[in-house]
C-alpha positions as a printed NumPy array, in Angstrom:
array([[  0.   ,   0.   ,   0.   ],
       [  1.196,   3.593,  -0.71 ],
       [  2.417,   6.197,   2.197],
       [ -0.46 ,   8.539,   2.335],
       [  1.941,  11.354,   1.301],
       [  3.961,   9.61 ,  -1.3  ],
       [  4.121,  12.378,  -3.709],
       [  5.009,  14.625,  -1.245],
       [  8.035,  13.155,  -0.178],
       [  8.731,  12.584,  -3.677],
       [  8.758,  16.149,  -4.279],
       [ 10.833,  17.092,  -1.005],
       [ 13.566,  14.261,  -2.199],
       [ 13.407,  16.128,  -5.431],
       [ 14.026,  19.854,  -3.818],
       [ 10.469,  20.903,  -3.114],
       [  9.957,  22.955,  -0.443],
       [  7.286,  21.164,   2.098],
       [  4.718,  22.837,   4.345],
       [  2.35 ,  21.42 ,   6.756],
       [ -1.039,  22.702,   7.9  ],
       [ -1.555,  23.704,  11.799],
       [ -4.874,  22.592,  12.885],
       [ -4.846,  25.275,  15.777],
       [ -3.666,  28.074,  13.643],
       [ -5.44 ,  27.042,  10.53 ],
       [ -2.589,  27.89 ,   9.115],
       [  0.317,  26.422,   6.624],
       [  3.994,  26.777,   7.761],
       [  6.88 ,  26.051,   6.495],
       [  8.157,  22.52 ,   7.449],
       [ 12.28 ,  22.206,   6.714],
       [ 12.248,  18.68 ,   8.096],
       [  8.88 ,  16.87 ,   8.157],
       [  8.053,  13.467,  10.112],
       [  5.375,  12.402,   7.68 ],
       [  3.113,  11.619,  10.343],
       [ -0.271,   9.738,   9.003],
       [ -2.435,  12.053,  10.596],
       [ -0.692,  15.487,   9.3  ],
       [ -1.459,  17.361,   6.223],
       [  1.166,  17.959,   3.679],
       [  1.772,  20.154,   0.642],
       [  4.083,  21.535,  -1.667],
       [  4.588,  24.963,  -0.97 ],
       [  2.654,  27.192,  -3.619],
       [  4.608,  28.687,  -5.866],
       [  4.832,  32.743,  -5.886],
       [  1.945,  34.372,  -8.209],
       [  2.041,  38.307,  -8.386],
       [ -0.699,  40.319,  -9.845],
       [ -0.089,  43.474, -10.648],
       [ -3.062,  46.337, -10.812],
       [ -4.246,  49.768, -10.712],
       [ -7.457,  51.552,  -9.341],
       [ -9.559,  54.244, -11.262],
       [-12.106,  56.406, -10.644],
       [-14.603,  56.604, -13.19 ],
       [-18.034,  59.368, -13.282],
       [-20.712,  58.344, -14.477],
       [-23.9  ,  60.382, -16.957],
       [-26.089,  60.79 , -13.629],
       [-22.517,  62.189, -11.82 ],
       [-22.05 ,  59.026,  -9.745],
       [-18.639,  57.709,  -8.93 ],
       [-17.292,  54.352,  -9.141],
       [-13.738,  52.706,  -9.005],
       [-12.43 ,  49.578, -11.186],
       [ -9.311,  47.754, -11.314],
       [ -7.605,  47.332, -14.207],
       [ -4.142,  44.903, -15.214],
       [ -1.259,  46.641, -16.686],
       [ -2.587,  45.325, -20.169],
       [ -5.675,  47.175, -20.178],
       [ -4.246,  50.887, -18.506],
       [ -4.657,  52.63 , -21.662],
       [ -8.486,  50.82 , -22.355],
       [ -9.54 ,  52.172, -19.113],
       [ -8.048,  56.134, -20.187],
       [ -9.855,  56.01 , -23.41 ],
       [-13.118,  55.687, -21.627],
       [-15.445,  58.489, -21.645],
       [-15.924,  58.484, -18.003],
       [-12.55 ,  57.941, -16.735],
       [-11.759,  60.318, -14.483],
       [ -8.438,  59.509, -13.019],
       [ -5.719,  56.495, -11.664],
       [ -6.45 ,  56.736,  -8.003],
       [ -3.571,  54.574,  -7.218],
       [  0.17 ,  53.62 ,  -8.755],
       [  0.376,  50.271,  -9.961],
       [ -0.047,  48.005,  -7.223],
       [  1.936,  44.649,  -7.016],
       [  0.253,  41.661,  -4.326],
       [  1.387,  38.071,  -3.481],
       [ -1.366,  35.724,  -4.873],
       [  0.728,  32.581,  -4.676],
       [ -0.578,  31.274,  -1.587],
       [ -4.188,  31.685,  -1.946]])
């Protein structure tokens, strides 16, 4: 019969970096050395995903405001717009990788 987390270890043999999930915390950390115990949770850490964005403020015919986000590909869409009004923040950059 196969360990419960075969592919796991596989991975850590092979480099991966392995992170277990704290029942208390409800939380994943970081796990240099693991035991493989049956009854713990395993995973390969996530990799790193960044998504990079910017908020605008837009007016609309009846003069009410609204914001949008917006991905670096579509900055100069959202300035062609009739009722763009103005960036409201830089380009933002967030850490998506472990969600």
């Amino acid at each position: 019969m196969k360990h419960k987390h075969c592919d796991i270890i596989k991975a850590w043999a092979e480099g991966a970096e392995i992170e277990y999930f704290n029942i208390g915390c409800q939380q994943w950390f970081k796990a240099p050395s693991p035991r493989w115990n049956e009854d713990s949770e395993y995973r390969v850490k996530p990799k790193e995903q960044f998504l990079k964005y910017r908020v605008a403020l837009h007016k609309t015919q009846n003069g009410k405001f609204y914001t949008d986000t917006y991905k670096p590909e579509a900055y100069i869409i959202a300035e062609q717009f009739e009722d763009f009004v103005m960036w409201l923040t830089d380009e933002q950059i967030v850490n998506i990788g472990c969600l």
